[in-house]
C-alpha positions in Angstrom: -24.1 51.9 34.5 -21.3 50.4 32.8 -23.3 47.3 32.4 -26.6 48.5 30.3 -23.6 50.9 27.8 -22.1 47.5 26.8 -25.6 45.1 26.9 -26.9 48.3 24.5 -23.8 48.1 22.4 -24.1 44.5 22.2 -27.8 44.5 21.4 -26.8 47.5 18.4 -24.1 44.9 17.3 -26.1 42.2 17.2 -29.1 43.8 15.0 -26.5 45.5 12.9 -25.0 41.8 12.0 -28.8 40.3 11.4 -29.3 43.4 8.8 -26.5 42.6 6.8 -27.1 39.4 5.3 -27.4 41.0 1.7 -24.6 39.8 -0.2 -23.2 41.2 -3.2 -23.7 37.6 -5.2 -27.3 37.7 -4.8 -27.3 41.3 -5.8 -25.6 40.6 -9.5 -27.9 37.8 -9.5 -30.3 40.4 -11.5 -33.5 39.1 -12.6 -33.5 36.1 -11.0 -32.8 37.2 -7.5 -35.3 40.6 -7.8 -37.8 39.1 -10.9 -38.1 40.0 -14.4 -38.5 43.6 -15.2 -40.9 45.4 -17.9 -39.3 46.6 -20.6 -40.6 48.5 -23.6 -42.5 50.8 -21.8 -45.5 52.9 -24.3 -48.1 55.3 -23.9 -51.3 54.6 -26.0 -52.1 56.8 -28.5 -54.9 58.5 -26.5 -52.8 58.8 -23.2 -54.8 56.5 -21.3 -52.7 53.8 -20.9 -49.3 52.5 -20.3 -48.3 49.7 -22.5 -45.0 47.7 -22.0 -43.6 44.1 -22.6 -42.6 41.5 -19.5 -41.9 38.2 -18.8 -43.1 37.4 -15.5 -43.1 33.7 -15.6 -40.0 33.2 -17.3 -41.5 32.0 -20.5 -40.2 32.1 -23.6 -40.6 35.7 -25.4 -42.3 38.9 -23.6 -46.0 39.7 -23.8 -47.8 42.6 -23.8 -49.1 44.4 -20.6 -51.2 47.7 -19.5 -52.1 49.4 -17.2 -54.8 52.4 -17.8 -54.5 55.7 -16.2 -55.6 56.0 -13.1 -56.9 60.2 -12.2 -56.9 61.1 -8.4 -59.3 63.4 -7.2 -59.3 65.6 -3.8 
């Protein structure tokens, strides 16, 4: 009994250590460790779609994006 408490504890251990290999200099990283974010996010005039600047490519200057509404139906 004693035996399968402390292989579980040392199979939680270990998975808990393989989890945690985030570390907090690759967080402030920002855009280059998660990718350049829109900005400048716009409705058109009509509501229809979703305008907004980005730089996905890490060019030089942002260009202009949209997306158009999408409607669900059930």
């Amino acid at each position: 009994m004693n035996k399968k408490i402390i292989l579980a504890i040392c199979i939680l251990f270990s998975i808990t250590m393989q989890s945690q290999t985030l570390k907090l200099e690759e967080i402030m990283k920002g855009n280059a460790f998660i990718g350049a974010q829109p900005e400048n996010e716009r409705w058109s005039l009509d509501g229809q779609k979703v305008y907004f600047d980005w730089n996905p490519n890490n060019e030089l200057g942002t260009s202009t994006y949209f997306l158009e509404k999408w409607i669900i139906k059930t």
